[in-house]
N, CA and C atoms as a LAMMPS dump frame, in Angstrom:
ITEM: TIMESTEP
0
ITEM: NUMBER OF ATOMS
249
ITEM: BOX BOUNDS ff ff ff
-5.0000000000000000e+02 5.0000000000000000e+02
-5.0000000000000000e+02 5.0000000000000000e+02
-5.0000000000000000e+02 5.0000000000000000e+02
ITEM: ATOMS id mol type element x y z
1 1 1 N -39.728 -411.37 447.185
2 1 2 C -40.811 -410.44 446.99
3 1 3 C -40.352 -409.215 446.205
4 2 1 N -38.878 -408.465 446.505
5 2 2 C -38.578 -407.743 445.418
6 2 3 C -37.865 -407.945 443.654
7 3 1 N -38.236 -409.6 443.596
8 3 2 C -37.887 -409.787 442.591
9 3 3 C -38.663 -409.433 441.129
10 4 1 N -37.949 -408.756 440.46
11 4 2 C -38.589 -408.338 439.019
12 4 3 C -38.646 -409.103 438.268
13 5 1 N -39.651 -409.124 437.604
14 5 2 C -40.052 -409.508 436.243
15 5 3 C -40.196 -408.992 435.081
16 6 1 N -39.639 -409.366 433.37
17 6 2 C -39.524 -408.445 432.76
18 6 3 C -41.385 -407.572 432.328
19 7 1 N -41.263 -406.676 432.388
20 7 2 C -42.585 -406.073 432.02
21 7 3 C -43.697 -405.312 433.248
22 8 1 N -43.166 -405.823 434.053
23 8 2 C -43.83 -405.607 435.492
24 8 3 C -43.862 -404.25 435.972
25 9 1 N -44.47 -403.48 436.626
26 9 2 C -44.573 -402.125 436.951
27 9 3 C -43.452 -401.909 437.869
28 10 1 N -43.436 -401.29 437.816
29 10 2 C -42.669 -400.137 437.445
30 10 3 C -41.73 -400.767 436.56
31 11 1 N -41.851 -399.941 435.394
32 11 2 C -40.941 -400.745 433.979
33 11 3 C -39.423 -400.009 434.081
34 12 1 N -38.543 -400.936 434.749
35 12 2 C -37.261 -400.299 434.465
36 12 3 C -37.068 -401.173 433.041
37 13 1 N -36.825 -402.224 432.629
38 13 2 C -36.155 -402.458 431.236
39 13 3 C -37.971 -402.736 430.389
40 14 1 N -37.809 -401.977 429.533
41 14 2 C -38.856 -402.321 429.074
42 14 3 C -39.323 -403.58 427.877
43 15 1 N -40.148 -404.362 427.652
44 15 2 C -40.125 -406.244 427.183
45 15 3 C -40.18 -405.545 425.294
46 16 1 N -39.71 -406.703 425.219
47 16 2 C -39.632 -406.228 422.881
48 16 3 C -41.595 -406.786 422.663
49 17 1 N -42.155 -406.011 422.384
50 17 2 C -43.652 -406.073 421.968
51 17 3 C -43.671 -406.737 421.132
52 18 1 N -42.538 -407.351 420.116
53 18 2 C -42.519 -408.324 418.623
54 18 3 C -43.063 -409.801 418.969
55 19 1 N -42.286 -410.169 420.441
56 19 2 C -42.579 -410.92 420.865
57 19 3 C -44.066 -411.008 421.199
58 20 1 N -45.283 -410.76 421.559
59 20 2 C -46.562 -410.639 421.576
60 20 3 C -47.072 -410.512 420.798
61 21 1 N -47.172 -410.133 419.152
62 21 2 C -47.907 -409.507 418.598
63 21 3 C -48.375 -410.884 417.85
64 22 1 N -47.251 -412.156 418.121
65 22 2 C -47.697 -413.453 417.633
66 22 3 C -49.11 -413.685 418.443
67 23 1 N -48.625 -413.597 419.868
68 23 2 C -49.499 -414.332 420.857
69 23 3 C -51.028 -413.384 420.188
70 24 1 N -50.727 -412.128 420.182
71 24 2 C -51.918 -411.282 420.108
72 24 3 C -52.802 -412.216 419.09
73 25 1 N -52.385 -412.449 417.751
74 25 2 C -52.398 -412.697 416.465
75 25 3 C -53.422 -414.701 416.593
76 26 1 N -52.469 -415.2 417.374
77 26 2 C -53.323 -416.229 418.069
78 26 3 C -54.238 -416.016 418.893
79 27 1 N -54.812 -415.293 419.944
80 27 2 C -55.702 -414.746 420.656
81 27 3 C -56.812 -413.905 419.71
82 28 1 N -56.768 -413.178 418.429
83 28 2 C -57.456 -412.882 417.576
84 28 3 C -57.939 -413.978 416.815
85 29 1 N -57.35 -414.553 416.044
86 29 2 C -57.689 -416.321 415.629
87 29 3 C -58.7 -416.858 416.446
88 30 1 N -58.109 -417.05 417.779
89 30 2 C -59.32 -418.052 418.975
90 30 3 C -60.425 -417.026 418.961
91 31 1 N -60.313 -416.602 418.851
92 31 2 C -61.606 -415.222 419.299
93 31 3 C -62.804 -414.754 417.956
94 32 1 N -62.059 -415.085 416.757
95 32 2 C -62.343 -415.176 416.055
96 32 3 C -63.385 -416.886 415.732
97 33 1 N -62.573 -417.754 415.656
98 33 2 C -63.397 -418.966 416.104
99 33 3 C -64.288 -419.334 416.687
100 34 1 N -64.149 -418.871 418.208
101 34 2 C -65.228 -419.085 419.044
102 34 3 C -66.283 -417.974 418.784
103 35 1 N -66.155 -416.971 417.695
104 35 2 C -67.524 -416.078 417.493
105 35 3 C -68.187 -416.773 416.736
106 36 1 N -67.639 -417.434 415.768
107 36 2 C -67.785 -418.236 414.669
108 36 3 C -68.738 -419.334 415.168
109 37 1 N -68.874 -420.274 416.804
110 37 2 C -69.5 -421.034 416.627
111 37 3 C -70.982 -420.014 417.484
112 38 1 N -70.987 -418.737 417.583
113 38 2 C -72.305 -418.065 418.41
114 38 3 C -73.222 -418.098 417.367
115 39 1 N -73.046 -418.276 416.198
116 39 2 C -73.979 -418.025 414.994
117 39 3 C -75.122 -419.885 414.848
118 40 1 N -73.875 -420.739 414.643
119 40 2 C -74.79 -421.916 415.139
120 40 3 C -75.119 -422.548 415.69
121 41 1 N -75.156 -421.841 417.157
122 41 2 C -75.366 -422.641 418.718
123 41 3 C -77.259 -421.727 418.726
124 42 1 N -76.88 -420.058 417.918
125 42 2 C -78.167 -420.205 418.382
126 42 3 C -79.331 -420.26 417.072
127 43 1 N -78.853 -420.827 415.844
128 43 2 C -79.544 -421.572 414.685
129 43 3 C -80.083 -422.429 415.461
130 44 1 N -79.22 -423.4 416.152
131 44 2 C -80.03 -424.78 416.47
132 44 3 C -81.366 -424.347 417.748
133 45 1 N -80.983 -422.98 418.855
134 45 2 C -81.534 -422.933 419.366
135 45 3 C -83.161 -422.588 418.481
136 46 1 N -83.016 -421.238 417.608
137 46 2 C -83.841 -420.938 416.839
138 46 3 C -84.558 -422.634 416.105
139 47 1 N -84.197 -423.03 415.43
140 47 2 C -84.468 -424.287 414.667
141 47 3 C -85.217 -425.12 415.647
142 48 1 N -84.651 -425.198 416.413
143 48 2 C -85.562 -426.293 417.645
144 48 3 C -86.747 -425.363 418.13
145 49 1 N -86.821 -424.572 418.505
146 49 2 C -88.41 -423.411 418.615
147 49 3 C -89.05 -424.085 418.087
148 50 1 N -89.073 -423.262 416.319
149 50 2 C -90.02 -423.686 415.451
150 50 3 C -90.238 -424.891 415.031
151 51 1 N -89.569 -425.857 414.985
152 51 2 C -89.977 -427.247 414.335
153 51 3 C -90.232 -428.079 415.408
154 52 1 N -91.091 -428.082 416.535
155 52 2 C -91.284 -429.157 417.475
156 52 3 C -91.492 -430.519 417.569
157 53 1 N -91.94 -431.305 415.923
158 53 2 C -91.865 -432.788 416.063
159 53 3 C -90.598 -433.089 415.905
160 54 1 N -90.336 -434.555 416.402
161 54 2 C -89.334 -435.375 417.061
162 54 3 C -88.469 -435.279 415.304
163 55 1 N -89.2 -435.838 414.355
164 55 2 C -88.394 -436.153 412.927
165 55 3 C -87.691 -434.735 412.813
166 56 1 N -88.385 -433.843 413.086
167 56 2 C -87.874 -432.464 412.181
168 56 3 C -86.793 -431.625 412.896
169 57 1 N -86.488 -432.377 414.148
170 57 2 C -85.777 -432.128 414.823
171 57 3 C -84.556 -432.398 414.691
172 58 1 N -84.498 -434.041 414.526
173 58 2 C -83.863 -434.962 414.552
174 58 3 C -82.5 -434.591 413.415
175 59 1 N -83.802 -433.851 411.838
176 59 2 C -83.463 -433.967 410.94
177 59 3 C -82.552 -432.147 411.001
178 60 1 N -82.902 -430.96 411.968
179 60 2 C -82.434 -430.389 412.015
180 60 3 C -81.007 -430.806 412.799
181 61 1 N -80.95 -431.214 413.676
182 61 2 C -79.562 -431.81 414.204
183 61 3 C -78.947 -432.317 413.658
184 62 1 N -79.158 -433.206 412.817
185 62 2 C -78.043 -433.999 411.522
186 62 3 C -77.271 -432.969 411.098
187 63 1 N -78.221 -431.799 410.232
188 63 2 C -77.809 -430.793 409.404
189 63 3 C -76.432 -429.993 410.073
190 64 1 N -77.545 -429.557 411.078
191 64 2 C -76.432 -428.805 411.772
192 64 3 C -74.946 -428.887 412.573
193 65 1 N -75.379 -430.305 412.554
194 65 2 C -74.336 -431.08 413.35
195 65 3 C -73.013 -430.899 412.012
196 66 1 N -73.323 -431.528 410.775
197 66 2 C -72.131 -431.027 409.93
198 66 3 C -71.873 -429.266 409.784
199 67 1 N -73.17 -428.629 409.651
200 67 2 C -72.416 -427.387 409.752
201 67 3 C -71.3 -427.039 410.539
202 68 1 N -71.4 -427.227 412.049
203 68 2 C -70.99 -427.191 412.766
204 68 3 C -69.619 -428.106 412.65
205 69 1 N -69.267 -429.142 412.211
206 69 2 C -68.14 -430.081 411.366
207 69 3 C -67.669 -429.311 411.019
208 70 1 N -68.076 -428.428 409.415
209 70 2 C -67.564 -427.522 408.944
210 70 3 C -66.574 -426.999 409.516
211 71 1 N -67.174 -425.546 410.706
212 71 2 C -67.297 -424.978 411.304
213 71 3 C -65.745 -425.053 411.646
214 72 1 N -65.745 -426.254 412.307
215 72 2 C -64.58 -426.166 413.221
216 72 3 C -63.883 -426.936 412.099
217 73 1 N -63.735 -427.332 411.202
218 73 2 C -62.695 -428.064 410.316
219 73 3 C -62.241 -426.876 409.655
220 74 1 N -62.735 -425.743 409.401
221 74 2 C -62.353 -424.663 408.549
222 74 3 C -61.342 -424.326 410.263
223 75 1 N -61.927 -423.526 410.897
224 75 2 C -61.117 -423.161 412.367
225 75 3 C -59.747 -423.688 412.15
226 76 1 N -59.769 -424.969 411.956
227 76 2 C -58.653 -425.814 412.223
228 76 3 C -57.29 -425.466 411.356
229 77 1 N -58.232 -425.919 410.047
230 77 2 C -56.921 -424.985 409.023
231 77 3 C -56.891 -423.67 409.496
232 78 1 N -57.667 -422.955 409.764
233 78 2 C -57.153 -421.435 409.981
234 78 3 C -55.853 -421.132 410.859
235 79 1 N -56.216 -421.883 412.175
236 79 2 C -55.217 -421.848 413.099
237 79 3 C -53.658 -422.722 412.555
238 80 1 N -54.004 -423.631 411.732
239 80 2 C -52.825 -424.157 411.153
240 80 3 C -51.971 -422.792 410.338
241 81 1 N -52.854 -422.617 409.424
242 81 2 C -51.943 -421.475 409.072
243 81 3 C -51.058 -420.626 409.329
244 82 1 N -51.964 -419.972 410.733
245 82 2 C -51.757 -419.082 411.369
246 82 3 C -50.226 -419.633 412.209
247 83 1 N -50.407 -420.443 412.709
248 83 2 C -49.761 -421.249 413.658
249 83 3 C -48.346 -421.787 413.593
């Protein structure tokens, strides 16, 4: 129970921040991504409102369904990069 950990309060040795600023850098990336899909989760919601027959629906989901492909195929390289 009195065993320390580096970083832990009361900071006697204090941790190298270089080390995190990756993790940070990945945690900005994901965060970045997942804002990325709030834009066409609520297109489709919007899109499905207004177009209520079955075809125009159908035909909005196709669409969006590759946007959304896109979406995360771009993500993917990003995080590769990053990564």
């Amino acid at each position: 129970m009195t065993e320390r950990r580096p970083g832990q309060w009361p900071v006697v040795t204090p941790v190298e921040l270089a080390e995190s600023d990756e993790q940070g850098e990945q945690h900005l990336a994901l965060t970045k991504a997942q804002a990325a899909w709030v834009m066409p989760l609520e297109s489709i919601r919007v899109h499905l409102g207004e177009q209520p027959s079955i075809a125009s629906i159908r035909t909005t989901e196709r669409r969006l369904k590759a946007e959304i492909g896109n979406l995360a195929d771009a993500a993917v390289r990003q995080l590769k990069k990053a990564g």
